[in-house]
N, C-alpha and C positions, 0 to 999 in steps of 0.2 A: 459554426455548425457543430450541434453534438450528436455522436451517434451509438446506441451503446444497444446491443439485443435485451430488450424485456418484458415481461410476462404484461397482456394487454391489460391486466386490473392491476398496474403498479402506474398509476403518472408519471411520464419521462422527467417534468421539471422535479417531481417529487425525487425520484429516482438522482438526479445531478441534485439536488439541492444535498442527499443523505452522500453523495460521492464526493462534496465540496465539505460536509463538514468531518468526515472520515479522514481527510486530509489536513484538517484542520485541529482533528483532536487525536493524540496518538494514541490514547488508550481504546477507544471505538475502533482504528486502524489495526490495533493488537488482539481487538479478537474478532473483526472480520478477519484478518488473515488468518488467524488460527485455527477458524472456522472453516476455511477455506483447505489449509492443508492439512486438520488433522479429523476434520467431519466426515460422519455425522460426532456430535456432541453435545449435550445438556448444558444447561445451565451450570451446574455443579461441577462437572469437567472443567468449566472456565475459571469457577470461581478456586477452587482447587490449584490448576496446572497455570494460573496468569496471575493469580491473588488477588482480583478485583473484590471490588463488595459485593456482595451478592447482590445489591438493589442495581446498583451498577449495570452490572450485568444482563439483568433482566431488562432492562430499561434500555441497553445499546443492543441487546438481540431482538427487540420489538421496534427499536427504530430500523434496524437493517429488515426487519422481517418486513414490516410497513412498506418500504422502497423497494423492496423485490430483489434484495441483494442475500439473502438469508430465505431459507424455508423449511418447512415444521417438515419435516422426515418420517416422524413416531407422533402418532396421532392419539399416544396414550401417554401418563406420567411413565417416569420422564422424559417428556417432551425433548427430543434429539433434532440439532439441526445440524445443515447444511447449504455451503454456499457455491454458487456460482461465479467462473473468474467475472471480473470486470471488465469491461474494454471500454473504454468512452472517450471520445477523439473531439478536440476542441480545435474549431478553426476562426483564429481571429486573423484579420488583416494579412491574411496570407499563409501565415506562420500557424502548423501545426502542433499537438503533442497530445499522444493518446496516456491515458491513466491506465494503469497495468496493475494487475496484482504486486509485484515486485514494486513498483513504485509505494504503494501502500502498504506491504511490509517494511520498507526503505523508511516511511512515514513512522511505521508503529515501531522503531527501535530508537526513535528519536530520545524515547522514555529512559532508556538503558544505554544509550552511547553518546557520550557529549560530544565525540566529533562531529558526526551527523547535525544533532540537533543544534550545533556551532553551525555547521557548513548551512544549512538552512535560514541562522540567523541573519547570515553575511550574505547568502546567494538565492534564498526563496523557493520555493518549490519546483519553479522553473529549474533554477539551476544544480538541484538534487535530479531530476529528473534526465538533466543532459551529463550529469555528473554519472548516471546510472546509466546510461548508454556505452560511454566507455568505461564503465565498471566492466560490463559485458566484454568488452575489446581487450581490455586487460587481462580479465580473469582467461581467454583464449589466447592469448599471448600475441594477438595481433597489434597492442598497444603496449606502450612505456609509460610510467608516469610523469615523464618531459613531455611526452606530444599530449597526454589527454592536460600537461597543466597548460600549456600554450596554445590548446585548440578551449579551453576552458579561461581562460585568461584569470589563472592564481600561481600561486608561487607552487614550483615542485613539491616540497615540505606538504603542503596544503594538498596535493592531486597524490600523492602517496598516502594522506592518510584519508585521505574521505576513501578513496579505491580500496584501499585496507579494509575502513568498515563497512564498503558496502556488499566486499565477497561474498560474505554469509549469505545476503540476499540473491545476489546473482546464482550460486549456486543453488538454494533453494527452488528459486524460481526461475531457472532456465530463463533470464530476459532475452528477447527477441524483438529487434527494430523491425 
């Protein structure tokens, strides 16, 4: 079951199909989030402040606009946008995991931190995702990175540096189970 708040003239499958590939491409992930925390912004802000190409750009803020995850702000040039968080909860075979803004930041730094985008190669976005749960627990000091590598099943080495890179995120985005 998916369930995520959005605007009735956005298709829900549309909606997860643009949440599935956001996830799937970290530089789309890089400026929905960007969008997210530093909106409203143009086009030109992104291409500027991310260095995307500017066709790029245009191209992944009309695919978020399309899905309802992005909207036109300034209804004059230049067109400034802004986004709403995500929330979208997938329930297969019992087992849950909702999609978070932080997790797709987590997503868009793939581009710029090879530990990430290593920890993803080895464990998938599942396990980025339970890896950012006790990011959260970490960064509060309620966890060590012995319990999150043996409730994680990877080597200490391994659950210190993905926690490592994922504090930028946790701190940005305040994650919350």
């Amino acid at each position: 079951m998916a369930k995520s708040p959005t605007r009735s003239d956005h298709p829900p499958i549309r909606h997860l199909q643009t949440v599935v590939d956001v996830l799937e491409t970290p530089a789309l992930a890089r400026i929905y989030a960007h969008i997210l925390r530093d909106g409203p912004v143009t086009v030109a802000d992104l291409v500027e402040e991310l260095g995307v190409p500017q066709g790029t750009a245009y191209d992944y803020v009309e695919k978020l606009e399309t899905a309802g995850l992005v909207e036109t702000v300034r209804d004059q040039r230049p067109y400034e946008y802004d986004a709403e968080p995500v929330s979208l909860t997938l329930t297969t075979d019992g087992a849950s995991r909702t999609i978070t803004p932080a997790l797709i930041a987590a997503v868009a730094r793939r581009e710029d931190d090879g530990d990430i985008d290593t920890f993803v190669d080895r464990h998938g976005l599942d396990g980025l995702a339970r890896a950012l749960d006790y990011a959260a627990e970490y960064v509060e000091g309620s966890v060590n990175s012995r319990i999150a590598a043996r409730e994680l099943d990877i080597s200490p080495l391994e659950a210190e540096i993905v926690l490592q890179a994922l504090e930028p995120v946790v701190e940005a985005y305040a994650v919350e189970e």
